[in-house]
C-alpha positions in Angstrom: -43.8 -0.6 -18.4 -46.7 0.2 -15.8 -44.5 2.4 -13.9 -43.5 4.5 -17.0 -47.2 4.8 -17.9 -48.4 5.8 -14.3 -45.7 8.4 -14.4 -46.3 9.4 -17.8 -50.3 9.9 -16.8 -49.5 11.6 -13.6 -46.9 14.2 -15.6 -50.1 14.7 -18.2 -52.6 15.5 -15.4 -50.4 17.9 -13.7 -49.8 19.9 -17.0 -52.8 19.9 -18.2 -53.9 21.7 -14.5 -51.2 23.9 -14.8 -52.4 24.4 -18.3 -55.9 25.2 -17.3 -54.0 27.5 -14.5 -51.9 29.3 -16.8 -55.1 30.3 -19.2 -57.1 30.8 -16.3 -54.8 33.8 -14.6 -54.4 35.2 -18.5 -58.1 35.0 -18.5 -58.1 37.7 -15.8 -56.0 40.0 -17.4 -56.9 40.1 -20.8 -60.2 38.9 -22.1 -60.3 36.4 -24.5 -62.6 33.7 -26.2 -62.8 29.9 -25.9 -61.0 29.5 -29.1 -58.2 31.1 -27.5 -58.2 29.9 -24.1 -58.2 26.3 -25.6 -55.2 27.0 -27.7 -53.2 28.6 -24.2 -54.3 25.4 -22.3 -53.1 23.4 -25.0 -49.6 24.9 -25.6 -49.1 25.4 -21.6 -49.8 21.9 -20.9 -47.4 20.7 -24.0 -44.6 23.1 -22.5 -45.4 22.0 -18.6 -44.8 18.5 -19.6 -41.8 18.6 -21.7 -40.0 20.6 -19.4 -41.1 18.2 -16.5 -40.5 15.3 -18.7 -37.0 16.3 -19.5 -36.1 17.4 -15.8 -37.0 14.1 -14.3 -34.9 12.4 -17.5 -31.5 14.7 -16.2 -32.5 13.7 -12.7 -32.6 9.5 -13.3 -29.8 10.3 -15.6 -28.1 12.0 -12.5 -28.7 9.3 -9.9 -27.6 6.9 -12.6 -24.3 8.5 -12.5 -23.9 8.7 -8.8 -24.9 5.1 -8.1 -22.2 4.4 -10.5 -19.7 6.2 -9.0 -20.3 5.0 -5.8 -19.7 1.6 -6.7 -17.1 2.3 -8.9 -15.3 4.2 -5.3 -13.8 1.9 -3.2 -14.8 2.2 0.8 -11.7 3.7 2.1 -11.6 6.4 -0.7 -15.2 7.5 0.8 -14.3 7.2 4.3 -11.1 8.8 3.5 -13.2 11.7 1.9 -15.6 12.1 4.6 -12.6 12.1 7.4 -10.8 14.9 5.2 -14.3 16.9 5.2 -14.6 17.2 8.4 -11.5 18.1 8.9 -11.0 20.8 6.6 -14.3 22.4 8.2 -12.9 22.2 11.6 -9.9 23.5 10.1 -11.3 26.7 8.2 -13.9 27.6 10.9 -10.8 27.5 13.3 -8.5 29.3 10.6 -11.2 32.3 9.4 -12.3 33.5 12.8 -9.7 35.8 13.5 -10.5 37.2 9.9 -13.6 37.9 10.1 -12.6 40.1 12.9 -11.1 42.6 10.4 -13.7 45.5 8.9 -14.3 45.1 5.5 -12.3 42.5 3.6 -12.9 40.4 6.8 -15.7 38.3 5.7 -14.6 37.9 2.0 -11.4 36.5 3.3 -13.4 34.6 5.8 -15.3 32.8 3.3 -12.1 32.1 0.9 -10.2 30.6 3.8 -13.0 28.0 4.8 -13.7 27.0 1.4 -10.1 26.1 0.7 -9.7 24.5 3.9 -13.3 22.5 3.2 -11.3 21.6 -0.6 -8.1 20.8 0.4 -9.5 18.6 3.4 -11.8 16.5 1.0 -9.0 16.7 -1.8 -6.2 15.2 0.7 -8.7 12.5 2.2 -9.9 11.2 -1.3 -6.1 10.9 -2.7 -4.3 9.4 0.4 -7.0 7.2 2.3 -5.0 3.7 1.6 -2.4 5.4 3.1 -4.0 6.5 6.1 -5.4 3.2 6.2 -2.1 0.9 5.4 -0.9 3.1 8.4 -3.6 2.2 10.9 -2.5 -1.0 12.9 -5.7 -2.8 12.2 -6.3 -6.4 14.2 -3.9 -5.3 17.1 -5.5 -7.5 19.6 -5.4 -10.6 17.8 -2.1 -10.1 16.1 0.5 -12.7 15.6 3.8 -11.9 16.2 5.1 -14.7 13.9 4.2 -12.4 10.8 5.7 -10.1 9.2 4.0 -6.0 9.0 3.5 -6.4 5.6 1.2 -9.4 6.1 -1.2 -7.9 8.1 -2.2 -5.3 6.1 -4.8 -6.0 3.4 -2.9 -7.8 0.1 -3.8 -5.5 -2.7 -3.2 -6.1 -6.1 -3.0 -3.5 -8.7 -4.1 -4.8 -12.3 -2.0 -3.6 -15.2 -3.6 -2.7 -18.9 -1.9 -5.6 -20.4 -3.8 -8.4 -18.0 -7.5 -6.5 -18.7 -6.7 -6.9 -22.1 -5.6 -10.4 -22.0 -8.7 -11.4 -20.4 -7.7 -14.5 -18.8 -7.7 -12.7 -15.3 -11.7 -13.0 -15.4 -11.5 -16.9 -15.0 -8.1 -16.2 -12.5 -10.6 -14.4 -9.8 -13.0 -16.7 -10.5 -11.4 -19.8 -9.3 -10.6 -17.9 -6.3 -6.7 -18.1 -6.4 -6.4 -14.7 -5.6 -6.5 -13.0 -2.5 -7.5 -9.6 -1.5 -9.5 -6.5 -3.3 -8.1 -5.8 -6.8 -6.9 -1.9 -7.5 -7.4 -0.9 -11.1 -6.3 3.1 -10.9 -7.9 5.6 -13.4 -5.1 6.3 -15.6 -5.5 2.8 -16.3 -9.0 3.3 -17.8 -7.9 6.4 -19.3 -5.2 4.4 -20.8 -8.1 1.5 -22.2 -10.0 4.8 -23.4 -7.7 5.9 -25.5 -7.2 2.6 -27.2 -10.6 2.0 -27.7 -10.6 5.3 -29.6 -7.4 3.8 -31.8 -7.5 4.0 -35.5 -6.0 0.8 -35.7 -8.6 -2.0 -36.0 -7.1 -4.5 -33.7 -6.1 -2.1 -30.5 -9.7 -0.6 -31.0 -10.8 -4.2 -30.4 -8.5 -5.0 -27.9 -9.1 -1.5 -26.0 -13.3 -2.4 -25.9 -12.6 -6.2 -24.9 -10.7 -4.8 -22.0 -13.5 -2.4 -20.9 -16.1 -5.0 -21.5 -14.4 -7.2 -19.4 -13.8 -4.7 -16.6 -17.6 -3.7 -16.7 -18.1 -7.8 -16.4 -16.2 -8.0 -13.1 -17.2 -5.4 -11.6 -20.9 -6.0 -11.9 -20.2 -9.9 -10.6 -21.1 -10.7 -7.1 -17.8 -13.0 -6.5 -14.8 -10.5 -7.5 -13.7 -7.7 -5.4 -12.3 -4.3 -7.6 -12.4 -1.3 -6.5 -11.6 1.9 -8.9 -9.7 4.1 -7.5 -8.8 8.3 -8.2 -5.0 7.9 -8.7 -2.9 10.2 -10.7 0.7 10.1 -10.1 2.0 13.6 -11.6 6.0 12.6 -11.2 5.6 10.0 -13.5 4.8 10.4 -17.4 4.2 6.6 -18.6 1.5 4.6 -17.4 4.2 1.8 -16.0 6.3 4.6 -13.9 2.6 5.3 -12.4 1.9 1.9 -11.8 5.2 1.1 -9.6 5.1 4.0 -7.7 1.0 3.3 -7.0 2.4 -0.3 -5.8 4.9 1.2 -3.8 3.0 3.9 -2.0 -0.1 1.0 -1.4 2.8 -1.9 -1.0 1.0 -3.9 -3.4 1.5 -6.3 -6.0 1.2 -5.7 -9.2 -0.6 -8.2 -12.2 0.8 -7.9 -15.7 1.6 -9.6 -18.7 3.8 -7.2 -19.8 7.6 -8.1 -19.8 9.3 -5.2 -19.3 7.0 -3.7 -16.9 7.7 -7.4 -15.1 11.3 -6.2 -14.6 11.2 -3.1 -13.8 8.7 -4.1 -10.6 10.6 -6.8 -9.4 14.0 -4.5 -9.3 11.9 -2.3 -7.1 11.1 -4.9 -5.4 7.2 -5.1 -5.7 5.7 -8.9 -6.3 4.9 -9.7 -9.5 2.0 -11.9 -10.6 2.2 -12.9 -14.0 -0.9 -14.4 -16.0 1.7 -16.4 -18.6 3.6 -17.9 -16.1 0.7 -19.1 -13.9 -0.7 -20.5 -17.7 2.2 -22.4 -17.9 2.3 -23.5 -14.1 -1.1 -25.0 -14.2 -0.6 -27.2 -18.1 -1.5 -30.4 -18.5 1.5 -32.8 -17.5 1.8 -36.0 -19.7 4.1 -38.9 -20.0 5.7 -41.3 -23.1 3.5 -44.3 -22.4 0.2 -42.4 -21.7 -3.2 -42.2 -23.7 -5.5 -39.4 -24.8 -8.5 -37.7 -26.6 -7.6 -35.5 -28.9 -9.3 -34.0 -32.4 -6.9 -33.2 -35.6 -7.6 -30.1 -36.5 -5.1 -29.2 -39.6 -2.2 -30.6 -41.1 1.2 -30.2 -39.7 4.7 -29.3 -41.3 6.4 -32.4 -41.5 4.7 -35.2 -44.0 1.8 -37.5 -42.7 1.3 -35.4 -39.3 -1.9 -34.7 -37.9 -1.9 -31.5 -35.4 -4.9 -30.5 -32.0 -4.7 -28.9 -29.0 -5.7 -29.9 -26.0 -7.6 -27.2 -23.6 -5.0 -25.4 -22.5 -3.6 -24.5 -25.7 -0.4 -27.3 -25.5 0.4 -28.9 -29.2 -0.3 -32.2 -30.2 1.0 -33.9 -32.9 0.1 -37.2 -33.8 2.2 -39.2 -36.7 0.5 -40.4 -39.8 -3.1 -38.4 -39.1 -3.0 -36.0 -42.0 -6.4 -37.5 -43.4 -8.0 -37.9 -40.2 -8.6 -34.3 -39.7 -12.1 -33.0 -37.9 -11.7 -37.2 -36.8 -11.1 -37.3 -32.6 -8.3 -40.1 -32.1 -7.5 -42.3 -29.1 -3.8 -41.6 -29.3 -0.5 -42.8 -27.1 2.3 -40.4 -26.3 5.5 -41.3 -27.4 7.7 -38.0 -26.4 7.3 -34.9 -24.7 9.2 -31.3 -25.8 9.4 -28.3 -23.8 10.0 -25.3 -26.4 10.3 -21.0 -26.4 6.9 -21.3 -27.8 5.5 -23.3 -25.5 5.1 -27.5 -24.7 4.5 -30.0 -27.6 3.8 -33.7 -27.2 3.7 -36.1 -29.7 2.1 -39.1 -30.1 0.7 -41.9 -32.3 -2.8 -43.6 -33.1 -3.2 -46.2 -30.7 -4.8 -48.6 -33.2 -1.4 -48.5 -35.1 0.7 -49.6 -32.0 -2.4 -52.3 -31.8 -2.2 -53.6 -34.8 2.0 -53.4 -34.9 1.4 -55.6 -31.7 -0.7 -58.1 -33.6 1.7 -58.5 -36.2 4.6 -59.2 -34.2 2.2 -61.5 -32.1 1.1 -63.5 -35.1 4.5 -63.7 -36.2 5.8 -65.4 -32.8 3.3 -67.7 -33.5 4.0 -68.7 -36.6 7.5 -69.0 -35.6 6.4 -71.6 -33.0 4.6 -73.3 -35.2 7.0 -73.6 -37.7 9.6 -74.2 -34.8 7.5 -77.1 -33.6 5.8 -78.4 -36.3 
């Protein structure tokens, strides 16, 4: 707030001088009264500092824009640019030499032939640094033989649309399973764009949760994403793009989406799959074991309680139907692996208790009938 008001008084005292400057030199040249001179002052100091105002708004505005995209560029993309730079200056001061040796349309040509060397140089360096840099034997001294090429090169991962919107992949990088930067290509974004823009309700949702959650990662200390400038022109759909990005960076590739699952591991790119690490990590539970867990509805056969536990596996405990919004200490009895997922069920543990009791006062009144 202090420095807004500083600047804000500094932009008001250099106005008003230029004000007072402006009446001043129209003072010279025509002759006029205070009445007037006040009113030049006022309207040349008004104009000074909007126009001032506004240009130091477009220049924050600016720098905003450029931090952004610097952070948003991953390192080899810049030092991939800067290489190609150079390059195509050497290359078109080398290349328009001999034409500016020729009268007339010598230097015109001269000056077309360095500034498409200068473009194509920066262009070339921007859109193929990870390959110049998945070429470079990097760690040669230290190298061990034992491994493979592919394992020395820096594990990249390229995250599909499908995981961004799924969102689980935020928690995934934060328990630090995964190794390596993760790639998220622009026609990616584009692709979250334009279903954020959607008519429909829920992919409008879905298409801001995804670039919420891509803002989230980027901004957090612990994850490593890098945005990259890829555009793949020989392929229409976002999933072609995708496999032949993995390819030409020989990464791997995070999804959710099944057929896009296929189609990268018949060309032979490594798959990472949020659903199938979901089901990986689950809670394992045997018949004999006891839990927490709170009835939340009603389930489909008679007298069945139903709850979840944290990761999402159903629980169904017999004869809990009017114990929902209760938490019950229950016993599993059986476990079932199904298509939609793992279901265990169980029963109250106070019913096996007092089952137990019953049989155990029975045995004793059998004794003492049995001995008197």
């Amino acid at each position: 707030m202090h420095n807004k008001l500083l600047i804000s008084r500094n932009l008001f005292i250099i106005s008003l001088v230029i004000g007072v400057w402006s009446a001043y030199v129209i003072q010279v040249i025509i002759k006029l009264n205070m009445v007037w001179m006040a009113g030049i002052v006022i309207i040349c100091s008004a104009v000074c500092y909007i126009s001032m105002n506004w240009v130091l708004s477009m220049g924050k505005n600016f720098i905003k824009a450029l931090n952004q995209k610097l952070d948003d560029t991953a390192i080899e993309v810049i030092i991939g640019g800067m290489a190609g730079l150079f390059t195509g200056i050497l290359v078109g001061v080398l290349s328009s030499f001999p034409l500016s040796m020729i009268r007339g349309l010598g230097s015109y040509l001269t000056l077309l032939v360095f500034v498409i060397s200068v473009w194509l140089g920066l262009k070339i360096g921007t859109r193929r640094a990870f390959d110049v840099f998945n070429t470079i034997p990097l760690g040669t001294g230290t190298k061990d033989h034992r491994h493979g090429p592919t394992e020395l090169k820096e594990n990249y991962k390229v995250l599909d649309t499908s995981a961004i919107i799924d969102g689980r992949i935020y928690d995934v990088c934060l328990s630090r399973f995964l190794e390596g930067p993760i790639i998220v290509p622009t026609f990616v974004i584009e692709e979250l764009q334009h279903i954020a823009d959607s008519s429909d309700a829920i992919r409008r949702n879905k298409g801001r949760r995804g670039l919420e959650l891509l803002s989230k990662m980027k901004k957090h200390s612990n994850i490593k994403i890098d945005i990259i400038e890829a555009d793949i022109t020989q392929e229409k759909d976002v999933d072609g793009k995708l496999v032949c990005l993995c390819k030409q960076l020989n990464a791997s590739i995070i999804t959710n989406d099944y057929n896009l699952n296929k189609v990268a591991e018949l060309q032979g790119i490594k798959v990472l799959n949020i659903n199938e690490l979901t089901n990986a990590v689950k809670i394992i539970v045997y018949p004999g074991e006891t839990m927490q867990v709170a009835i939340i509805k009603e389930g489909k056969e008679y007298g069945q309680g139903v709850g979840y536990l944290e990761d999402g596996t159903m629980v169904v405990v017999e004869e809990a139907n009017h114990e929902i919004g209760q938490d019950l200490e229950v016993v599993v009895t059986s476990v079932f692996q199904t298509a939609a997922g793992r279901m265990i069920f169980t029963r109250k543990t106070r019913e096996i208790r007092a089952d137990v009791g019953i049989t155990q006062s029975l045995q004793d009144a059998a004794e003492v009938n049995l001995f008197g």
